[in-house]
PDB file of N, CA, C and O in Angstrom:
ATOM      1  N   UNK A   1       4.796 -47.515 -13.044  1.00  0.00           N
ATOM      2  CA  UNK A   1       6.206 -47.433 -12.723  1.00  0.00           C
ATOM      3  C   UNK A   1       7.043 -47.315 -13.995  1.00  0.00           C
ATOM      4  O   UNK A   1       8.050 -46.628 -14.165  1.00  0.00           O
ATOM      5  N   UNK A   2       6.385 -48.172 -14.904  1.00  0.00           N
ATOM      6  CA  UNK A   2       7.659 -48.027 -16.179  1.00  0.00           C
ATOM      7  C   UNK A   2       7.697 -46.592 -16.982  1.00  0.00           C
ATOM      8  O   UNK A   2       8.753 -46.154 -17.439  1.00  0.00           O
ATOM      9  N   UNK A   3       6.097 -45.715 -17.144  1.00  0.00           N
ATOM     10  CA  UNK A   3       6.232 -44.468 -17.614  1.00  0.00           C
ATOM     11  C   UNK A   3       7.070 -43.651 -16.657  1.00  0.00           C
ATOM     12  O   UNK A   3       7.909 -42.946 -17.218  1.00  0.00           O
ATOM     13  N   UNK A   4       7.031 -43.588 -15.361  1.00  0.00           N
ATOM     14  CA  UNK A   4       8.064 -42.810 -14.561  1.00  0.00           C
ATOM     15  C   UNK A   4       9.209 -43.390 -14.962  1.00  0.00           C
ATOM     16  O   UNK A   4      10.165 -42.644 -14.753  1.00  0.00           O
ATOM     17  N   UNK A   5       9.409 -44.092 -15.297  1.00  0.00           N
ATOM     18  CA  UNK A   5      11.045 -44.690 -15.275  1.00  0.00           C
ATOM     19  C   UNK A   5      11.165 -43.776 -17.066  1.00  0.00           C
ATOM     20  O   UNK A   5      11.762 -42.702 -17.137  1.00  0.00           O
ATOM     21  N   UNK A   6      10.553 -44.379 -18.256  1.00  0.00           N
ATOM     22  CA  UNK A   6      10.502 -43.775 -19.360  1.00  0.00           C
ATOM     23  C   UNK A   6      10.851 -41.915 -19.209  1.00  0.00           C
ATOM     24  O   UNK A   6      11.742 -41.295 -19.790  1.00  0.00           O
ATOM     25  N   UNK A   7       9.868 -41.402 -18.290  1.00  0.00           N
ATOM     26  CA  UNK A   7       9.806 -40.272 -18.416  1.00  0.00           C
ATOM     27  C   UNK A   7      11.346 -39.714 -17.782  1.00  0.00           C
ATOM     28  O   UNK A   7      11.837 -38.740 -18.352  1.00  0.00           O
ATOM     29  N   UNK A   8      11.996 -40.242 -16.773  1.00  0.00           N
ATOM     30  CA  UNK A   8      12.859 -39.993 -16.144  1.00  0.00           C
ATOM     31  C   UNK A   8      14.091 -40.377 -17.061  1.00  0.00           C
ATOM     32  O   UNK A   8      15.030 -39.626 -16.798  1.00  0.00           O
ATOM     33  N   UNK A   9      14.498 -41.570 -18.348  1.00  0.00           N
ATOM     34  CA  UNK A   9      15.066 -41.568 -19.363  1.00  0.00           C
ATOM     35  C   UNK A   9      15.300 -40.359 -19.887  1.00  0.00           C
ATOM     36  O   UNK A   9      16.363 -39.747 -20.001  1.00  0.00           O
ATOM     37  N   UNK A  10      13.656 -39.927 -20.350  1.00  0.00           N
ATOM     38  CA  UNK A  10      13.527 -38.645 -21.275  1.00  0.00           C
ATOM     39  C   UNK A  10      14.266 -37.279 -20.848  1.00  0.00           C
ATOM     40  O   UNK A  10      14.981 -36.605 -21.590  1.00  0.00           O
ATOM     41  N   UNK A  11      13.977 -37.031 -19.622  1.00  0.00           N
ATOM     42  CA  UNK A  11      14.455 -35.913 -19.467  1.00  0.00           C
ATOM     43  C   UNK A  11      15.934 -36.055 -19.059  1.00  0.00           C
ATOM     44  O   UNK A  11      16.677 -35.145 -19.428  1.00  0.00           O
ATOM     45  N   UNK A  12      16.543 -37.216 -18.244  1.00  0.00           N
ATOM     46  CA  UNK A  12      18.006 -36.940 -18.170  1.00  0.00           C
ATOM     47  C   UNK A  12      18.278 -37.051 -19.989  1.00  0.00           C
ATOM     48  O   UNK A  12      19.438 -36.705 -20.213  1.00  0.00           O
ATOM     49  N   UNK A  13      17.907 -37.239 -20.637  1.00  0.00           N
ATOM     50  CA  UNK A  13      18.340 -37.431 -22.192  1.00  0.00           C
ATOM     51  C   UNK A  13      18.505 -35.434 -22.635  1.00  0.00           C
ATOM     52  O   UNK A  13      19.344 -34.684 -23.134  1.00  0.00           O
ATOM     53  N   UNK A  14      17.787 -35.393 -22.336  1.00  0.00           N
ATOM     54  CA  UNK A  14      16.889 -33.981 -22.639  1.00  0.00           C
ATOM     55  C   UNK A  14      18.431 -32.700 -21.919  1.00  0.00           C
ATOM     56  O   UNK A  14      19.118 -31.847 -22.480  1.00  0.00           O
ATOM     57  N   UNK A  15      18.372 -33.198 -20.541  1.00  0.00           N
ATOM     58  CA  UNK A  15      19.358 -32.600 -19.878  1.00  0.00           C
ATOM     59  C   UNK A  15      21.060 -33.037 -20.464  1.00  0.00           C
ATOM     60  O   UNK A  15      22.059 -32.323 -20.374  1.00  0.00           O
ATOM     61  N   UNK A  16      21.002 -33.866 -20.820  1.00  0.00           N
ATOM     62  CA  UNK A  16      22.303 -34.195 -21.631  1.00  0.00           C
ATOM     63  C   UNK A  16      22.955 -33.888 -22.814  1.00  0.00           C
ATOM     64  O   UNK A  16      24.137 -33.895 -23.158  1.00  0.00           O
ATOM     65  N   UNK A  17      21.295 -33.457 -23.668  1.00  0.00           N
ATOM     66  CA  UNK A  17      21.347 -33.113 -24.984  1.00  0.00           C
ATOM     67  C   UNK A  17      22.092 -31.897 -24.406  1.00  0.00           C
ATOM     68  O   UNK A  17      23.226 -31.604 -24.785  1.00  0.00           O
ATOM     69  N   UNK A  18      21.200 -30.973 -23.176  1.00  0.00           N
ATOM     70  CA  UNK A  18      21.533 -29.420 -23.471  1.00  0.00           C
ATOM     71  C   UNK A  18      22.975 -29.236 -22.449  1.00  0.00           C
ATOM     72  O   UNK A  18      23.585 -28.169 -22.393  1.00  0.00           O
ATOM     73  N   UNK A  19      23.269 -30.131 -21.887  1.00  0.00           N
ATOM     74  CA  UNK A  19      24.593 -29.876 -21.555  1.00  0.00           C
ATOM     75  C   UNK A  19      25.774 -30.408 -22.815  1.00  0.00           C
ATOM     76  O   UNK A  19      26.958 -30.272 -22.510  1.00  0.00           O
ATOM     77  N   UNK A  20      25.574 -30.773 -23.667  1.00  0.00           N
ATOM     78  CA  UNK A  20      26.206 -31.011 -24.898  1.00  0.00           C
ATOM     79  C   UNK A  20      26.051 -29.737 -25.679  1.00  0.00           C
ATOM     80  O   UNK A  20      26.891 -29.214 -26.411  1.00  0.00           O
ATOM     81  N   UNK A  21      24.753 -29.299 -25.382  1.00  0.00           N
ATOM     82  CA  UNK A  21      24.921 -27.772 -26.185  1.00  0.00           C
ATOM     83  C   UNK A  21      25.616 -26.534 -25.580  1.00  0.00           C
ATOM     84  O   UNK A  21      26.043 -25.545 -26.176  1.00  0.00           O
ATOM     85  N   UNK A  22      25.633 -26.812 -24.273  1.00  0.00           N
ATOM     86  CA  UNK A  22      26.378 -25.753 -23.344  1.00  0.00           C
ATOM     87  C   UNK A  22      27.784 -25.620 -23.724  1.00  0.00           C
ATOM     88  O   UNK A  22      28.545 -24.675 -23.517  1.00  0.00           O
ATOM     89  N   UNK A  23      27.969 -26.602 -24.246  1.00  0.00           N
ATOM     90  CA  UNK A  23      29.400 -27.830 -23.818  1.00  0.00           C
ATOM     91  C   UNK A  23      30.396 -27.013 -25.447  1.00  0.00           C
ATOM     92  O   UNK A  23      31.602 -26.769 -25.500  1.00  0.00           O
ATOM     93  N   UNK A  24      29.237 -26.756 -26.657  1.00  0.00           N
ATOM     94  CA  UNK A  24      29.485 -26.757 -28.131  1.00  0.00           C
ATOM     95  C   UNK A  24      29.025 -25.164 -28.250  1.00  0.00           C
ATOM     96  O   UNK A  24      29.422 -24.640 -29.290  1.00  0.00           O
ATOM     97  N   UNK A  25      28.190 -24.226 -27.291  1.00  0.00           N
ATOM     98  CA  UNK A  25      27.931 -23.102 -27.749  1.00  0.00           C
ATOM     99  C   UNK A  25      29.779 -22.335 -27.050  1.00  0.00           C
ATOM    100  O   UNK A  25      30.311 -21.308 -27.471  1.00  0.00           O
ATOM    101  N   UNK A  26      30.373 -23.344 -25.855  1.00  0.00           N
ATOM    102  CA  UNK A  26      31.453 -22.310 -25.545  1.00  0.00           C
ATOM    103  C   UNK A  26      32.864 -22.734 -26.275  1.00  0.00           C
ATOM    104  O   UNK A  26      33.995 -22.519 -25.840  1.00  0.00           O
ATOM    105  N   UNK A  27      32.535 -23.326 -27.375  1.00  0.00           N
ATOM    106  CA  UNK A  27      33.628 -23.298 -28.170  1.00  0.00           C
ATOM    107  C   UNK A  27      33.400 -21.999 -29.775  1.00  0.00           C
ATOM    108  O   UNK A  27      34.117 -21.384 -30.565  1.00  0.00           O
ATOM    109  N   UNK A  28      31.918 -22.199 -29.472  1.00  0.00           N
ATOM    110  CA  UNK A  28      31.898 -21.329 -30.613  1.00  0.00           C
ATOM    111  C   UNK A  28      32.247 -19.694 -30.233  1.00  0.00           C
ATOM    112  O   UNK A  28      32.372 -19.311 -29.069  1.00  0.00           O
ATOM    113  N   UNK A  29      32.382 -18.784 -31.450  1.00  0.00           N
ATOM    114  CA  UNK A  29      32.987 -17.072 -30.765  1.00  0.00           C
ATOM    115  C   UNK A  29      31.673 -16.520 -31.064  1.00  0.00           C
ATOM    116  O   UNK A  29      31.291 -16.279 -32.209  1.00  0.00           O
ATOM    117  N   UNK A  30      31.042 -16.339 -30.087  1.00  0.00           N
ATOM    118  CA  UNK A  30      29.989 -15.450 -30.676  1.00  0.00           C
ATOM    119  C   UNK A  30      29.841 -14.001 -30.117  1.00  0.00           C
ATOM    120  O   UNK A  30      28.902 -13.267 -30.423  1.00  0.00           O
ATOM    121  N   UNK A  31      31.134 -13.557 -29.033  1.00  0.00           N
ATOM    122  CA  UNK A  31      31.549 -12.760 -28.531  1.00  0.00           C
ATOM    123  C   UNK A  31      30.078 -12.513 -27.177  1.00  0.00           C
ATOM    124  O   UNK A  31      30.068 -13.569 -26.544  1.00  0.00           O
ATOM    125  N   UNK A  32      29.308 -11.854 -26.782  1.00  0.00           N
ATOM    126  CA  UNK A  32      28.618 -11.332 -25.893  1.00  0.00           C
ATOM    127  C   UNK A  32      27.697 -12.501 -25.887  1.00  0.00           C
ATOM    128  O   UNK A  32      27.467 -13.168 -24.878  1.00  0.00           O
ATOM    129  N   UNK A  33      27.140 -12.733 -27.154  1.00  0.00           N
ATOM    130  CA  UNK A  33      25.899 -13.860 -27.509  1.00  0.00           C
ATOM    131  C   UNK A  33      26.184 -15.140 -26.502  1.00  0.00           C
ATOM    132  O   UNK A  33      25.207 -15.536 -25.866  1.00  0.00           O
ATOM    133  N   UNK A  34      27.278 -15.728 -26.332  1.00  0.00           N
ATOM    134  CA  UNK A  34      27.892 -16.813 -25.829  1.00  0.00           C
ATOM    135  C   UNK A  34      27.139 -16.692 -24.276  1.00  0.00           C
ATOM    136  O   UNK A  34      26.549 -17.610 -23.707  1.00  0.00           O
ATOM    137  N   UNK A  35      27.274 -15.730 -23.923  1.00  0.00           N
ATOM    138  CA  UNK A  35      26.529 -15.732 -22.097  1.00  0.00           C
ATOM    139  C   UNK A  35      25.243 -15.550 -22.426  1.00  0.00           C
ATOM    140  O   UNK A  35      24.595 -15.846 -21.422  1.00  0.00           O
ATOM    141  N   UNK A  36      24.333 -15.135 -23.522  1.00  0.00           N
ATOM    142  CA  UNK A  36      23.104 -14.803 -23.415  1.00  0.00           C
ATOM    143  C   UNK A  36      22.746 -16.623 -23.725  1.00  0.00           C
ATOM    144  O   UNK A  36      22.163 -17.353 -22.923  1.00  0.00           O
ATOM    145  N   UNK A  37      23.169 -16.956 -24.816  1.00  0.00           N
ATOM    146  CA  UNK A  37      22.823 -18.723 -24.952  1.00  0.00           C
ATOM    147  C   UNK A  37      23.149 -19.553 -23.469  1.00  0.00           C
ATOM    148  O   UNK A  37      22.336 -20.263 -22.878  1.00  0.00           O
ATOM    149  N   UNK A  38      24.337 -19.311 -23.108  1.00  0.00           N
ATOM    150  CA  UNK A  38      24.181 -20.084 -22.150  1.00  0.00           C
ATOM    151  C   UNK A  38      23.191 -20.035 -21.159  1.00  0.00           C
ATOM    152  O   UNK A  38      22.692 -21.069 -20.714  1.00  0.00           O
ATOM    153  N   UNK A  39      22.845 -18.838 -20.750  1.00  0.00           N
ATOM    154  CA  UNK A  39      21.875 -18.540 -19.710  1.00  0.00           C
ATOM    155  C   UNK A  39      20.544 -18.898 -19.897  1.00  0.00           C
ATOM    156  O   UNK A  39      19.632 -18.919 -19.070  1.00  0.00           O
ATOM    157  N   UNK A  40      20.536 -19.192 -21.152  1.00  0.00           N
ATOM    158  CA  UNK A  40      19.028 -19.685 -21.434  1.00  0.00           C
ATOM    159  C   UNK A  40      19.183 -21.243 -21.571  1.00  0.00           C
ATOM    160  O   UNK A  40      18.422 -21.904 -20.863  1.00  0.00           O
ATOM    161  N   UNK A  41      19.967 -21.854 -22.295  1.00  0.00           N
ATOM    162  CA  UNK A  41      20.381 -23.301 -21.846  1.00  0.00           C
ATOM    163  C   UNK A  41      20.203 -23.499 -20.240  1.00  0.00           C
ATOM    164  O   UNK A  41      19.457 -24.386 -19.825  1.00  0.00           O
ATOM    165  N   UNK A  42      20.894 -22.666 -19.374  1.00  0.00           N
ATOM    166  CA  UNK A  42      20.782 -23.226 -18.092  1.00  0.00           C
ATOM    167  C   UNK A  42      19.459 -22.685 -17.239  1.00  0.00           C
ATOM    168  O   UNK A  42      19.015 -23.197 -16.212  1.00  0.00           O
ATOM    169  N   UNK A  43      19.054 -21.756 -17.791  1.00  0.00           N
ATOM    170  CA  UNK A  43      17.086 -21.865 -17.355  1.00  0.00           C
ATOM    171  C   UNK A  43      16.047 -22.788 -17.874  1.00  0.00           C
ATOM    172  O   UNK A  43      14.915 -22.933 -17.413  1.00  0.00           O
ATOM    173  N   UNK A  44      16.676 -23.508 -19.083  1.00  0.00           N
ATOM    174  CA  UNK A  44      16.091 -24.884 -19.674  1.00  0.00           C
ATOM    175  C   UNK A  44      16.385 -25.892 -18.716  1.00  0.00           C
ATOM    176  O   UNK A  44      15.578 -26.779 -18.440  1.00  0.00           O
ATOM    177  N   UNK A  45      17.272 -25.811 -18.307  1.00  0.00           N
ATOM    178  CA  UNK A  45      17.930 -26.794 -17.371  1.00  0.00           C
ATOM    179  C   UNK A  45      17.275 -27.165 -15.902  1.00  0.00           C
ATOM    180  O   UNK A  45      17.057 -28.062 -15.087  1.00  0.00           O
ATOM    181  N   UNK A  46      17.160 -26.022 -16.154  1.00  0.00           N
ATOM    182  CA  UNK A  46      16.616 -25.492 -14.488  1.00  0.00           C
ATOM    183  C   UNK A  46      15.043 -25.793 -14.789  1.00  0.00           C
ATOM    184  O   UNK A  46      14.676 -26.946 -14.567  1.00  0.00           O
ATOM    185  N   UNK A  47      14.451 -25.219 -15.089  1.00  0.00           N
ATOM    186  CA  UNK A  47      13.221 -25.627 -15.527  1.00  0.00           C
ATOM    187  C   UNK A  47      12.675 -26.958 -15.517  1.00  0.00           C
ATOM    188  O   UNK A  47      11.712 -27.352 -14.860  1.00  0.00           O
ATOM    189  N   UNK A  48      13.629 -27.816 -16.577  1.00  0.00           N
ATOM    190  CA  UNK A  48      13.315 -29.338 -16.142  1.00  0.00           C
ATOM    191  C   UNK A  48      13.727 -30.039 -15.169  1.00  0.00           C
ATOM    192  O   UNK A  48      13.177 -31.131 -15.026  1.00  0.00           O
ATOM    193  N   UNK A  49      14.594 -29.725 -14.393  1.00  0.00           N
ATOM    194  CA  UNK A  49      14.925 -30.180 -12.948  1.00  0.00           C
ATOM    195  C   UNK A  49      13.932 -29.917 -12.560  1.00  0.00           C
ATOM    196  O   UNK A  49      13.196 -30.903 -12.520  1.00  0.00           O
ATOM    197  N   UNK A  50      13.157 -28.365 -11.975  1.00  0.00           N
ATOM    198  CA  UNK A  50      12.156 -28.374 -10.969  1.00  0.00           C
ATOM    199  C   UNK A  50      10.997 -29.059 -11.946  1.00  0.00           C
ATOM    200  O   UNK A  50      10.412 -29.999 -11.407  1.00  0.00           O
ATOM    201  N   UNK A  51      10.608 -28.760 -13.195  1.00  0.00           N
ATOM    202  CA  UNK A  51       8.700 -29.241 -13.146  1.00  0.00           C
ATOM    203  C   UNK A  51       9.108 -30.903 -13.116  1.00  0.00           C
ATOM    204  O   UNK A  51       8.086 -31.587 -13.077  1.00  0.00           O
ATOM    205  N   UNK A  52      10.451 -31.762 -13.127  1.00  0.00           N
ATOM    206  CA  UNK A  52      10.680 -33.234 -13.385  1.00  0.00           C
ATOM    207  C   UNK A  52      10.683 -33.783 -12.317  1.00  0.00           C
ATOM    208  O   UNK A  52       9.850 -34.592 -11.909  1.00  0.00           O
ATOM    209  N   UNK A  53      12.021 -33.221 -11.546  1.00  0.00           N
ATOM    210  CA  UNK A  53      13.091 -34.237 -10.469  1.00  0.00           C
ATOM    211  C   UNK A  53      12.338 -33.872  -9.504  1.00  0.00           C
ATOM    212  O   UNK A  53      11.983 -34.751  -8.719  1.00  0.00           O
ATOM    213  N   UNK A  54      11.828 -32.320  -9.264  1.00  0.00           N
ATOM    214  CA  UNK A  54      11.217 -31.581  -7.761  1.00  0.00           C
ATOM    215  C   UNK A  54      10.178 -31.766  -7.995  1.00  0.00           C
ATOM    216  O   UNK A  54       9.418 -31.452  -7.079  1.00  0.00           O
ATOM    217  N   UNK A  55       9.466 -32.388  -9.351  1.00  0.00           N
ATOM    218  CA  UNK A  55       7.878 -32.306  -8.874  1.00  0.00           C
ATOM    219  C   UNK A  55       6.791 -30.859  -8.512  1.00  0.00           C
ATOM    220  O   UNK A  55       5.812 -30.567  -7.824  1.00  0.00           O
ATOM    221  N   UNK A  56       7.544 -30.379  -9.292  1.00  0.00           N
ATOM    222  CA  UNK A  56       7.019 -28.846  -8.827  1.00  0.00           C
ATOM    223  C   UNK A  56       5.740 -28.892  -9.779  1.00  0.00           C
ATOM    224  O   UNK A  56       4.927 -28.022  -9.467  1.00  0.00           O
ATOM    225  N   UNK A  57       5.284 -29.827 -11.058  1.00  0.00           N
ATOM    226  CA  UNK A  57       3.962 -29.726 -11.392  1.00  0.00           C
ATOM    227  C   UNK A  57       2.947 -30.175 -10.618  1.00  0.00           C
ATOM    228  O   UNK A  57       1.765 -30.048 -10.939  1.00  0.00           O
ATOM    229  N   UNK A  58       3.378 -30.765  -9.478  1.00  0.00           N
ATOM    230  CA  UNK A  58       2.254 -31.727  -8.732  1.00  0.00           C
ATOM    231  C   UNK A  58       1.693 -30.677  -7.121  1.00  0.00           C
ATOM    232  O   UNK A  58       0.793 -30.882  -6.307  1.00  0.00           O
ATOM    233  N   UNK A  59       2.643 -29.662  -7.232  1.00  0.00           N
ATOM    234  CA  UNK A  59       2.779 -28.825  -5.686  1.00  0.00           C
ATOM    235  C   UNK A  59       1.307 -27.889  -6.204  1.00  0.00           C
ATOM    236  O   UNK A  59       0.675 -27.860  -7.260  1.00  0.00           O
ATOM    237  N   UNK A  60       1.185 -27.305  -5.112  1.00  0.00           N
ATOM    238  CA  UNK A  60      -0.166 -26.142  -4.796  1.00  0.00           C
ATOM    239  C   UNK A  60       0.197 -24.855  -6.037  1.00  0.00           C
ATOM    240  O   UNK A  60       1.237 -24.285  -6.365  1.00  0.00           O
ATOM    241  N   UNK A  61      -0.878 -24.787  -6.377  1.00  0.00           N
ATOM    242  CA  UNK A  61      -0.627 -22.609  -6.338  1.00  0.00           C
ATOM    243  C   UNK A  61       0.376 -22.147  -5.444  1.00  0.00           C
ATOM    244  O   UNK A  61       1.386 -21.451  -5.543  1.00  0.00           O
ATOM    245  N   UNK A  62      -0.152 -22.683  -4.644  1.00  0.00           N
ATOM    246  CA  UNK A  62       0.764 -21.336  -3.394  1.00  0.00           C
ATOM    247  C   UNK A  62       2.121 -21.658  -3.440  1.00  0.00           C
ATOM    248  O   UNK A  62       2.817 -20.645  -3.371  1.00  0.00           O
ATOM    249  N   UNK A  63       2.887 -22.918  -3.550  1.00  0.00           N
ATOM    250  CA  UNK A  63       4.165 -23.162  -3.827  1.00  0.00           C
ATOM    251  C   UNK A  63       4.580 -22.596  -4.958  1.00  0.00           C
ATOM    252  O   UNK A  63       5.510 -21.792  -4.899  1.00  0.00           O
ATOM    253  N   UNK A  64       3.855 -22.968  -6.430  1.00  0.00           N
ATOM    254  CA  UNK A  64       4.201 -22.597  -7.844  1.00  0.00           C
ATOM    255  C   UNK A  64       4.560 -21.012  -7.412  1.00  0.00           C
ATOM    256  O   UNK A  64       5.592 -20.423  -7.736  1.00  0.00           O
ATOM    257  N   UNK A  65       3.298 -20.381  -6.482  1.00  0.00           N
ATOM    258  CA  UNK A  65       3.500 -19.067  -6.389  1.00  0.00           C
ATOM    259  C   UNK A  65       5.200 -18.071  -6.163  1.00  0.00           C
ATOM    260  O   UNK A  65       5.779 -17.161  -6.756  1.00  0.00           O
ATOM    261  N   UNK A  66       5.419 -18.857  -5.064  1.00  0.00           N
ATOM    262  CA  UNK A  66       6.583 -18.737  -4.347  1.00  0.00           C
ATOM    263  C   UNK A  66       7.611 -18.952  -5.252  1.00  0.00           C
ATOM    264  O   UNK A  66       8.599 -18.254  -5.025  1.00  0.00           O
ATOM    265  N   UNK A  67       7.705 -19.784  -6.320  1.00  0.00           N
ATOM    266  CA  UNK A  67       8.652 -20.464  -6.616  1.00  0.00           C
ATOM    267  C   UNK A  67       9.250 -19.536  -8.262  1.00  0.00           C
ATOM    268  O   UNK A  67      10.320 -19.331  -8.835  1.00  0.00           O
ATOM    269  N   UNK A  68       7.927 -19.242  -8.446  1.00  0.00           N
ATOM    270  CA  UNK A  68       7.904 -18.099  -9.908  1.00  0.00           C
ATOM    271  C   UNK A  68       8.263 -16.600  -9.093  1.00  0.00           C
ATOM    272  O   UNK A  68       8.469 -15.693  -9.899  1.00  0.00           O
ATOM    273  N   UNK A  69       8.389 -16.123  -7.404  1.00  0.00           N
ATOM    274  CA  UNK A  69       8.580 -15.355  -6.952  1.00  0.00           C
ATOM    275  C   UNK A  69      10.219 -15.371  -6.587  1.00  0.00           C
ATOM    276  O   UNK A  69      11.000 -14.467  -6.292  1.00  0.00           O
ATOM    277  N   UNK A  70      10.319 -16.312  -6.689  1.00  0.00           N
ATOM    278  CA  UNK A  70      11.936 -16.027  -6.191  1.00  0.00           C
ATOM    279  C   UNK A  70      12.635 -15.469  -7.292  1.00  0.00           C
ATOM    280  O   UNK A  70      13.043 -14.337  -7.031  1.00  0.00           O
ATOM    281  N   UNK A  71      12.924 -15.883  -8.472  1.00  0.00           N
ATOM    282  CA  UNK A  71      13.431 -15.480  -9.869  1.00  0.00           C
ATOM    283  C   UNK A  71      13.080 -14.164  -9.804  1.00  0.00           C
ATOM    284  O   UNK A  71      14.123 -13.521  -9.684  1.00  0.00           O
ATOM    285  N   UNK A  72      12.228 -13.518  -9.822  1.00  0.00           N
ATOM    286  CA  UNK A  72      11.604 -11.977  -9.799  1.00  0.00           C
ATOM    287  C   UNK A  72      12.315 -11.666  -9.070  1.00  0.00           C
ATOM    288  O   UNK A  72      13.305 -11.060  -9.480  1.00  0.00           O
ATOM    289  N   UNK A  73      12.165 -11.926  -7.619  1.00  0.00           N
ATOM    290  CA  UNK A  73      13.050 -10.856  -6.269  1.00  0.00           C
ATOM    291  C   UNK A  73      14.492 -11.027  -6.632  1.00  0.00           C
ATOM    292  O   UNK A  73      15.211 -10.131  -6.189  1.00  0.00           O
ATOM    293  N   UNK A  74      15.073 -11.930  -7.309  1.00  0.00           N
ATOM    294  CA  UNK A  74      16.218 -12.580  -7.626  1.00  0.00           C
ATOM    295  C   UNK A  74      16.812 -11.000  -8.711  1.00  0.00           C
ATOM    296  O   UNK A  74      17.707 -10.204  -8.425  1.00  0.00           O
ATOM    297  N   UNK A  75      16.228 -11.014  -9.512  1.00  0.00           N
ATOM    298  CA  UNK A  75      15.973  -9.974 -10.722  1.00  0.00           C
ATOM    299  C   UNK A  75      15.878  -8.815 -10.718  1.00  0.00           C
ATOM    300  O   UNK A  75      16.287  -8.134 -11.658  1.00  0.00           O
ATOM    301  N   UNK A  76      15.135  -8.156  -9.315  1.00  0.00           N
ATOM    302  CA  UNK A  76      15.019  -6.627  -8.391  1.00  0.00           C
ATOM    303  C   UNK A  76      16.069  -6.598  -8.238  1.00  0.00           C
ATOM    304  O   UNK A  76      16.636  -5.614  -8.713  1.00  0.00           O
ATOM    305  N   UNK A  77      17.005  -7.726  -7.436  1.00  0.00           N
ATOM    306  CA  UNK A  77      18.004  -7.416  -6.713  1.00  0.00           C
ATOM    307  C   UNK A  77      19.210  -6.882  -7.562  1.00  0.00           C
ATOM    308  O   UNK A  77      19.670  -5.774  -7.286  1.00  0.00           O
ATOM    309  N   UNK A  78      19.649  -7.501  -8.412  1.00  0.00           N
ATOM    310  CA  UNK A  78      20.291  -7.629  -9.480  1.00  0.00           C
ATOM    311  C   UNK A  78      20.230  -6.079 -10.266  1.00  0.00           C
ATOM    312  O   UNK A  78      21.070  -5.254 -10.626  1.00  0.00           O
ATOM    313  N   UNK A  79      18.673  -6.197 -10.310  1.00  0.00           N
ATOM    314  CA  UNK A  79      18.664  -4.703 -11.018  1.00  0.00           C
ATOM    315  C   UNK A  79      19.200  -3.091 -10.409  1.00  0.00           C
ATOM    316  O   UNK A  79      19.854  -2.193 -10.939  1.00  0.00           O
ATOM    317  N   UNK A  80      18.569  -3.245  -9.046  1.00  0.00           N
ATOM    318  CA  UNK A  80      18.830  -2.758  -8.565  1.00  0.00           C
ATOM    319  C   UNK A  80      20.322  -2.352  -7.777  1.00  0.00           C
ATOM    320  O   UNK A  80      20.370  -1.306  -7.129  1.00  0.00           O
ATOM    321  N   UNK A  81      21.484  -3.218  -7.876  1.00  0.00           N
ATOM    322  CA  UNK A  81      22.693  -3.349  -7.704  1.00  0.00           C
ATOM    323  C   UNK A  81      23.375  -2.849  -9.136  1.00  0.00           C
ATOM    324  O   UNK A  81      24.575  -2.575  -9.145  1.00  0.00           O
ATOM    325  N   UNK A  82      22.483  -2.723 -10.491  1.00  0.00           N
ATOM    326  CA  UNK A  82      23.530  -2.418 -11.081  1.00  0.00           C
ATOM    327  C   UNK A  82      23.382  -1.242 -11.590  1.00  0.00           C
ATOM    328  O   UNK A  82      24.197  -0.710 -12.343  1.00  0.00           O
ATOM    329  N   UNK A  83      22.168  -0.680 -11.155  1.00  0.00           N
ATOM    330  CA  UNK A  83      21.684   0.908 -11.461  1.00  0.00           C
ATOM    331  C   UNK A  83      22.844   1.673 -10.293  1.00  0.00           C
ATOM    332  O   UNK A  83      23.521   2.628 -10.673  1.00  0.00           O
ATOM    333  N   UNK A  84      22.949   1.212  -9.084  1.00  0.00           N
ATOM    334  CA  UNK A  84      23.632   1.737  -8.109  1.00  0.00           C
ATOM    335  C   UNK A  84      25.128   1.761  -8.678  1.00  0.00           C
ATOM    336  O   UNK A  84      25.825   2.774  -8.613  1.00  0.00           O
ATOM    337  N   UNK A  85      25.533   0.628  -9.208  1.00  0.00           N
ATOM    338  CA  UNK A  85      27.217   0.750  -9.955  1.00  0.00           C
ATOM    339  C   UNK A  85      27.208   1.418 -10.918  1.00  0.00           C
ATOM    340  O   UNK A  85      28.205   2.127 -11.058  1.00  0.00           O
ATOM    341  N   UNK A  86      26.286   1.493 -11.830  1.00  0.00           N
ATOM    342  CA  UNK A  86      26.112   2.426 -12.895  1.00  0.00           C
ATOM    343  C   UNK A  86      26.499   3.735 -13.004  1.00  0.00           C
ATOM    344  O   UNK A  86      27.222   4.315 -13.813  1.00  0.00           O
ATOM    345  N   UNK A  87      25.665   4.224 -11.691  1.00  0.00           N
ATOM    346  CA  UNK A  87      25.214   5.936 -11.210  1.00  0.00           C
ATOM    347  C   UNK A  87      26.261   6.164 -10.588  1.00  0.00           C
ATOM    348  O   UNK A  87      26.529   7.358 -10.457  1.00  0.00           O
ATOM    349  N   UNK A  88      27.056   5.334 -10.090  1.00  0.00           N
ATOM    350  CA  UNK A  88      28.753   6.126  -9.644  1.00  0.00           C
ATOM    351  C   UNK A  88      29.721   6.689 -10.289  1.00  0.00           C
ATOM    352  O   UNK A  88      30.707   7.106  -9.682  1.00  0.00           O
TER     353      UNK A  88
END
């Protein structure tokens, strides 16, 4: 019980650090760069929510499967919406 409790310290620490960095990259001007950092701060984010809070290291293949599949179809979609605005 106390390493779950430790480990659960760690990562809200972890998640705090990088919302402090979220918090300090949008004061800085880095003009375009500013959305590419953030977006990767908040897939760090995301990341340790699911393998921590959701337990997503402890689930099947077949969940992990699904779960590394959504981001992809997420990513088609996206792509595919902006080739279509593009080409107009």
């Amino acid at each position: 019980m106390l390493r779950e409790n430790a480990t659960s310290v760690l990562v809200w620490a972890a998640l705090m650090a990088l919302l402090a960095a979220t918090v300090g990259v949008s004061f800085l001007h880095l003009g375009s760069w500013n959305t590419v950092l953030n977006l990767g701060i908040a897939v760090a984010k995301t990341a340790l929510i699911l393998w921590f809070y959701m337990h997503f290291r402890r689930t099947r293949p077949l969940v992990r499967l699904a779960g590394a599949a959504a981001p992809l179809w997420l990513a088609i979609l996206f792509g595919l919406a902006l080739s279509d605005y593009f080409t107009r």
